[in-house]
C-alpha positions in Angstrom: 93.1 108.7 96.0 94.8 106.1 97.9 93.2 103.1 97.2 94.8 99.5 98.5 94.3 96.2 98.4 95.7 92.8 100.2 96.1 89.5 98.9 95.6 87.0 101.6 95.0 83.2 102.5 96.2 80.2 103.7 99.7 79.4 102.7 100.9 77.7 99.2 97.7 78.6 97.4 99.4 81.3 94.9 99.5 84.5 96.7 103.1 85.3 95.9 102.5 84.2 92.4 99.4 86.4 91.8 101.0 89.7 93.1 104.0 89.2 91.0 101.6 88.7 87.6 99.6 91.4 88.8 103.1 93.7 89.3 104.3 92.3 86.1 107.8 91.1 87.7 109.4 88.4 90.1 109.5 90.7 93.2 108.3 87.9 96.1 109.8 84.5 96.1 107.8 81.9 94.7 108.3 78.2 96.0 106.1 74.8 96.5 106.7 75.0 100.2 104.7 76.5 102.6 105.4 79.6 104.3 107.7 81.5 102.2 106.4 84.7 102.1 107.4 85.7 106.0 108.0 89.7 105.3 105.5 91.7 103.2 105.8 92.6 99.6 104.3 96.3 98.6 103.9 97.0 95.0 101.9 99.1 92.6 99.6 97.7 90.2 98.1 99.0 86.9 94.9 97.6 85.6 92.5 99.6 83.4 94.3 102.7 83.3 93.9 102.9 87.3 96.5 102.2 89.5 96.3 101.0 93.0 98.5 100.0 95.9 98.8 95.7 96.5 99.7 94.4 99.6 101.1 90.6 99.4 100.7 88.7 102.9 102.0 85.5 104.7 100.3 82.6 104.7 97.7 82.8 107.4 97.6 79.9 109.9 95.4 81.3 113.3 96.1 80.4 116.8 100.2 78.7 115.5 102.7 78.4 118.0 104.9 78.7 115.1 106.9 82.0 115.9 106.6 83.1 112.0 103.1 82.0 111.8 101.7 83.8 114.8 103.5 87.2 113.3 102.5 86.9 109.8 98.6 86.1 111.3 99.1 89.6 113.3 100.7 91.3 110.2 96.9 89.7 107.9 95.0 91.6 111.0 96.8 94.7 110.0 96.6 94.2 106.4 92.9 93.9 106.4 92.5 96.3 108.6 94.3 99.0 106.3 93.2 97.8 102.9 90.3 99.0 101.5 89.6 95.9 99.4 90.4 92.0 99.9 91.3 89.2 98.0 91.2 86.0 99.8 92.9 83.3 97.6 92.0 79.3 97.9 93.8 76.4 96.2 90.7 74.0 94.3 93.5 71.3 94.1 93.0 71.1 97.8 89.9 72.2 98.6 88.0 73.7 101.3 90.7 73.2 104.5 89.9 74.2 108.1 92.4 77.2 107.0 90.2 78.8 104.7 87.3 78.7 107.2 89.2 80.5 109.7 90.0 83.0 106.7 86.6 83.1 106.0 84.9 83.7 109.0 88.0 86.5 109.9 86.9 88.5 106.9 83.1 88.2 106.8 83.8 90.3 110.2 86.0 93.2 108.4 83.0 94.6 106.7 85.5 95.1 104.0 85.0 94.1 100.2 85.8 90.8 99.7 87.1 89.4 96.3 87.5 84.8 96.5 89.8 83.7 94.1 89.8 80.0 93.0 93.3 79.6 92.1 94.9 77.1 89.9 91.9 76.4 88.2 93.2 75.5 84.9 91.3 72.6 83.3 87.5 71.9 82.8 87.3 69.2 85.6 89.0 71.5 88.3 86.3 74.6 87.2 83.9 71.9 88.2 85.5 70.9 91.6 85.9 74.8 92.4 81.6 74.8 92.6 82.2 74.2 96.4 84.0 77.6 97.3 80.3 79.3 97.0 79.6 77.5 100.2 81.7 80.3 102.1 79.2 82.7 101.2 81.0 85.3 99.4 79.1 87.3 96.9 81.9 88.0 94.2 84.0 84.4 93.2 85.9 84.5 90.4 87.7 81.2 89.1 91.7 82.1 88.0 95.4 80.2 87.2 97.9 82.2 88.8 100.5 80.6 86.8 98.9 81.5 83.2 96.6 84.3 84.4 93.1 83.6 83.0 90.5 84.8 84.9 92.5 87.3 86.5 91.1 90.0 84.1 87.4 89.7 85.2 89.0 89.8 88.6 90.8 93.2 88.6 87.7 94.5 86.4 85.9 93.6 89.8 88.4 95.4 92.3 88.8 98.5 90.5 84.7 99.1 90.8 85.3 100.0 94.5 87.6 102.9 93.2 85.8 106.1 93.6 87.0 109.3 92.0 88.9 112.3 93.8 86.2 115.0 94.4 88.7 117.7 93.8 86.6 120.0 93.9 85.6 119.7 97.7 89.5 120.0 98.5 89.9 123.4 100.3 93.5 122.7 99.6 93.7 122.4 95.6 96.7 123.7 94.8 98.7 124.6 97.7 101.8 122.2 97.4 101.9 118.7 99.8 105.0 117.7 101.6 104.8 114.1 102.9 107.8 113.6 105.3 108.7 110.0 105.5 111.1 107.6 107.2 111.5 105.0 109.5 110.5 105.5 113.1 112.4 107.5 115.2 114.7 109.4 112.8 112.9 112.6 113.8 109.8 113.0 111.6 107.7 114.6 114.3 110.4 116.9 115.4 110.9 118.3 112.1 107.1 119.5 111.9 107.2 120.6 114.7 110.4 122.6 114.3 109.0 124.1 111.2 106.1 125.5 113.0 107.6 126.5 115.8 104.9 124.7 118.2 104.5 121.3 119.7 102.3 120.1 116.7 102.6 116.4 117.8 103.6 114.1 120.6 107.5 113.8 120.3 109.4 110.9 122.2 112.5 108.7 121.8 109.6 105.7 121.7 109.2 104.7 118.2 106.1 105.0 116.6 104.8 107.3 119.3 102.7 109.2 116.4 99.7 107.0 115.0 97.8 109.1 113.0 98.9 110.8 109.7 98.9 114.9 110.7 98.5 117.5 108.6 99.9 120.8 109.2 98.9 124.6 107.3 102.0 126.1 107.1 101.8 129.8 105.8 104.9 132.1 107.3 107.8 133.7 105.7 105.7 134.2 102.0 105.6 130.2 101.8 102.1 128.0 102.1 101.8 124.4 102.1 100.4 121.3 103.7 103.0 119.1 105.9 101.9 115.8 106.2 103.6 114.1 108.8 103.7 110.4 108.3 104.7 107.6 111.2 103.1 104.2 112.6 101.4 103.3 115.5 101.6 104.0 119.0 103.7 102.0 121.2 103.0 98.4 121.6 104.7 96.1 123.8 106.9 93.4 121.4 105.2 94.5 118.2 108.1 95.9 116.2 107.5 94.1 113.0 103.8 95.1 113.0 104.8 98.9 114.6 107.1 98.5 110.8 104.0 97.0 108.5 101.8 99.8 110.1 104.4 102.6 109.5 105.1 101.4 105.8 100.9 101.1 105.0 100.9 105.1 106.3 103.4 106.2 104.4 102.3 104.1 101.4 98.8 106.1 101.8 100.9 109.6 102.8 102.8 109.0 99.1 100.3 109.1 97.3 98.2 112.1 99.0 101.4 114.4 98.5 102.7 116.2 96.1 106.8 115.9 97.0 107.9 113.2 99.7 110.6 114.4 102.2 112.2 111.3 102.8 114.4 111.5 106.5 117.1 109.3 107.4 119.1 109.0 110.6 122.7 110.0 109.6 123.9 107.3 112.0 122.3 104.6 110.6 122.2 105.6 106.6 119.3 104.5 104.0 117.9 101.2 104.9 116.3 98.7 102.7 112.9 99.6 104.2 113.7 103.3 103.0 114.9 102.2 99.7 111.5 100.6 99.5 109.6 103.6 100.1 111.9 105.6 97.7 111.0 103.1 95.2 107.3 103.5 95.5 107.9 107.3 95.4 109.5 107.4 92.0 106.8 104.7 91.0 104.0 106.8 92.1 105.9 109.9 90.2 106.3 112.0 93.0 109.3 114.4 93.8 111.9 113.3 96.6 114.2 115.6 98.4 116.4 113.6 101.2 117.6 114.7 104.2 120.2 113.2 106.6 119.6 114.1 110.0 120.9 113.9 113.1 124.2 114.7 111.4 125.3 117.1 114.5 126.3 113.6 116.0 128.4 112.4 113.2 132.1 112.7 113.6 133.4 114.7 110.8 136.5 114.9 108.7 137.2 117.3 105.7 135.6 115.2 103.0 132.6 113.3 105.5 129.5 115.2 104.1 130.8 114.3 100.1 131.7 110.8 100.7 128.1 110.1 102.8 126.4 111.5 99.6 128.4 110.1 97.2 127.8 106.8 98.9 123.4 107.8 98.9 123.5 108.4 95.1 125.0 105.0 94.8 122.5 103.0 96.9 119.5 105.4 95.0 120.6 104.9 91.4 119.5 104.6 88.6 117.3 107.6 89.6 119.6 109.5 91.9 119.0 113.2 90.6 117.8 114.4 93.8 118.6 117.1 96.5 120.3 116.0 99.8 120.8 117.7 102.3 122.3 117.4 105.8 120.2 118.5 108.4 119.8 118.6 112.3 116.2 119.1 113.9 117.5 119.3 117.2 119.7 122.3 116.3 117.8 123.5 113.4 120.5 123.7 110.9 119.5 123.6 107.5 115.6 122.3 108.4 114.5 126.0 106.5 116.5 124.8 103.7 115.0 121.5 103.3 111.4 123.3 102.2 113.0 125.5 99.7 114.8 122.7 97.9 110.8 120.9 98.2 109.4 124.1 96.8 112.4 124.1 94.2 111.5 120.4 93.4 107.4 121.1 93.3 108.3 123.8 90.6 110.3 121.2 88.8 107.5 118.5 88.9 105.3 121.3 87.0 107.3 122.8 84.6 106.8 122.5 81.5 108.7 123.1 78.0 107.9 124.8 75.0 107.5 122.1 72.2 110.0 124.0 69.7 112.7 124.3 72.7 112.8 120.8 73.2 112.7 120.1 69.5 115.6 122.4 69.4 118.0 121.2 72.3 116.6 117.0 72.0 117.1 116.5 68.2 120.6 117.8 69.2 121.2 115.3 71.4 120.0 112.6 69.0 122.3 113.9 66.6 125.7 113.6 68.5 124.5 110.2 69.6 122.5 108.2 67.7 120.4 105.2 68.7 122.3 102.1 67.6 120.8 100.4 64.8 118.8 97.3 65.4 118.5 94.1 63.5 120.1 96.3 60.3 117.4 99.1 60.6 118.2 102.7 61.7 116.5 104.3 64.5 115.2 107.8 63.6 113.8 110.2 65.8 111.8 112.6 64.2 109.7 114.8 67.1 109.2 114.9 70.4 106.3 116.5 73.1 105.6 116.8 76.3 102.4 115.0 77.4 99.8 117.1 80.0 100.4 114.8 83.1 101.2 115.6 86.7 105.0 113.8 86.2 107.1 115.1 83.1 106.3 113.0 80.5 107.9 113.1 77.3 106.8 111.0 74.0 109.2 110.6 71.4 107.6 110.1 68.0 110.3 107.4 65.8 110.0 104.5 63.0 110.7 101.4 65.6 109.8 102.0 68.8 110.0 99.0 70.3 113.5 98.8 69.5 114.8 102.0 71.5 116.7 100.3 74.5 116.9 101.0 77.4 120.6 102.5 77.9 119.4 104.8 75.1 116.7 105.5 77.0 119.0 106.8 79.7 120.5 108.3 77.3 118.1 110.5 76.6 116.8 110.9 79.8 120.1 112.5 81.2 120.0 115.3 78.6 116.3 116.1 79.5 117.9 117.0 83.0 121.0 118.8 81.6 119.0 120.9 79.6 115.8 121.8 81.7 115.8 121.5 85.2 114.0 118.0 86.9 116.1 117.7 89.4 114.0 115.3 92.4 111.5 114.6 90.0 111.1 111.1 88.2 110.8 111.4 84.4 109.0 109.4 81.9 109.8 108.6 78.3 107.3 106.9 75.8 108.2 106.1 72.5 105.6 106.2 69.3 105.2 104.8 66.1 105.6 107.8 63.8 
């Protein structure tokens, strides 16, 4: 299920800092000025063994003639319009500002969950000065440091009670693979659906972001069922192209995590942007399988070597997980589209495979034997056993006398002969190490 949540506020009170603690790494810039955060961070966070999509926004300032601040207040609309729970940070070394009322009295209208967070409250005297944020009349308060995280534990204990499980068994569609195809706008997600099935499925136009809903598509011809789910933005707004973007990256976010495999499109003329890089991220973070597809490669100009050089290039900017079918496609002429869903179908048996515990035994201890794991602070690594855990995403554990001290080029290592030896190709892999 996909469940999300946006951090949001005034600016300098913490937001950046929060979402980086809460993602367990530096991934938005921290500073004491105001305004830093102008583009939005996505991440996924982990709490309780549940995981859930975070949204960090701007600072919100209403009714700015700031150019920065009157986007980053439309972006906080968006944001709380997608989200499906909200926490609205404050700063107790300030106090209640006219900012935070504003915040306030935008969110008591979203009839959305909303979590307050006190931050910076890190002394006895400030937990005594943060008494006056119940005045805004939210239900749920809880009193947190950014910085050294107490509190924040009570407070994710409180946003993962709005989770509700997957009632799987109401899906009509359990078990049929799901294709998500993803992309920026306008590098021909619609036209690929609707290519597929052979009908006008959705609204096609050069405008980007013509298609505003996620669609999803039965496709059973040719001995092959699954569901297409084809992901885009908004429709067409007049000088909105950062929020047509924030909308068309909170879609796909949601069409990840429905799908099974993500078809991830890019526009040959243009290559893989950082916004697509960012989506490939959360793909392999979410475990999913990837296929990638150029298209519009009719138009490229071509010499012998074109098509290797353009992929060799794509591995480069994908790496360190790069083990993924690409394939050069045109929607317009239909070359290769047919081609695209076996490699997906290829990829959704790889994501399920599993491998007898003996074979891997076999053809892993091997491996360990031609290389061994250096030795660490004078003790030797020994691997002794390894299994593959029942998860959706091949897992491996690998059962050893210091596990903490496997690194991680050994970890790649090992991780490259997993895919040698058994076929994972466009499907992350995860390795956990154990105390034997």
């Amino acid at each position: 299920m996909s469940f999300t949540v946006a951090i949001t506020g005034r600016p300098n009170v913490g937001k950046s800092t929060f979402f980086n603690r809460l993602l367990e790494q530096r991934k938005a810039i921290v500073d004491d000025v105001s305004g830093v955060t102008r583009d939005r961070q996505y991440g996924v966070a982990d709490w309780a063994g549940k995981t859930f999509n975070l949204i960090d926004t701007g600072g919100f300032v209403p009714q700015s003639d700031d150019v920065f601040e009157r986007e980053i207040a439309k972006q906080v609309n968006i944001a709380i319009d997608e989200a499906n729970a909200i926490i609205f940070m404050v700063d107790v070394s300030t106090g209640i500002t006219n900012l935070d009322e504003s915040m306030a009295d935008l969110l008591r209208r979203s009839q959305k969950p909303v979590i307050l967070a006190v931050n910076k409250v890190d002394n006895h005297n400030r937990l005594l000065e943060a008494s006056e944020f119940y005045s805004l009349g939210f239900e749920h308060i809880f009193f947190i440091s950014s910085i050294s995280g107490s509190g924040t534990g009570e407070l994710l204990d409180n946003v993962i009670s709005y989770m509700k499980e997957d009632d799987a068994a109401t899906d009509v569609n359990e078990g049929i693979p799901k294709f998500a195809i993803i992309g920026q706008p306008n590098v021909g997600k619609s036209s690929l659906l609707n290519a597929l099935v052979g009908q006008e499925r959705t609204i096609v136009s050069d405008i980007a972001g013509t298609t505003r809903d996620t669609i999803h598509t039965h496709y059973n011809l040719f001995n092959k069922e699954f569901i297409l789910i084809d992901t885009a933005g908004i429709r067409r707004k007049a000088k909105v192209h950062e929020d047509l973007e924030f909308y068309s990256v909170i879609r796909a976010i949601k069409a990840i995590d429905e799908a099974d495999i993500c078809l991830l499109l890019l526009d040959a003329g243009k290559g893989i942007t950082a916004q697509d890089l960012s989506i490939y991220s959360l793909a392999v973070a979410k475990g999913k399988g990837i296929v990638v597809l150029v298209n519009k490669w009719d138009l490229m100009e071509k010499e012998t070597n074109t098509a290797r050089d353009y992929e060799k290039d794509l591995r480069q900017r994908l790496a360190p997980f790069n083990d993924v079918p690409i394939l050069f496609v045109s929607v317009t002429e239909k070359q290769r589209i047919f081609k695209s869903i076996e490699s997906a179908l290829e990829v959704y048996e790889n994501k399920h495979r599993k491998v007898a515990t003996s074979k891997l035994n076999d053809v892993m201890l091997k491996a360990v034997e031609q290389y061994h794991p250096p030795v660490v602070r004078g003790n030797a690594i020994k691997i002794k056993y390894i299994t593959q855990l029942p998860t959706h995403t091949p897992t491996f554990a690998f059962f050893c006398n210091y596990p903490d001290d496997v690194k991680t080029p050994y970890k790649n290592y090992l991780e490259n002969k997993l895919r040698e030896s058994f076929d994972f190709k466009g499907v992350p892999v995860r390795l956990f190490f154990r105390k034997k």
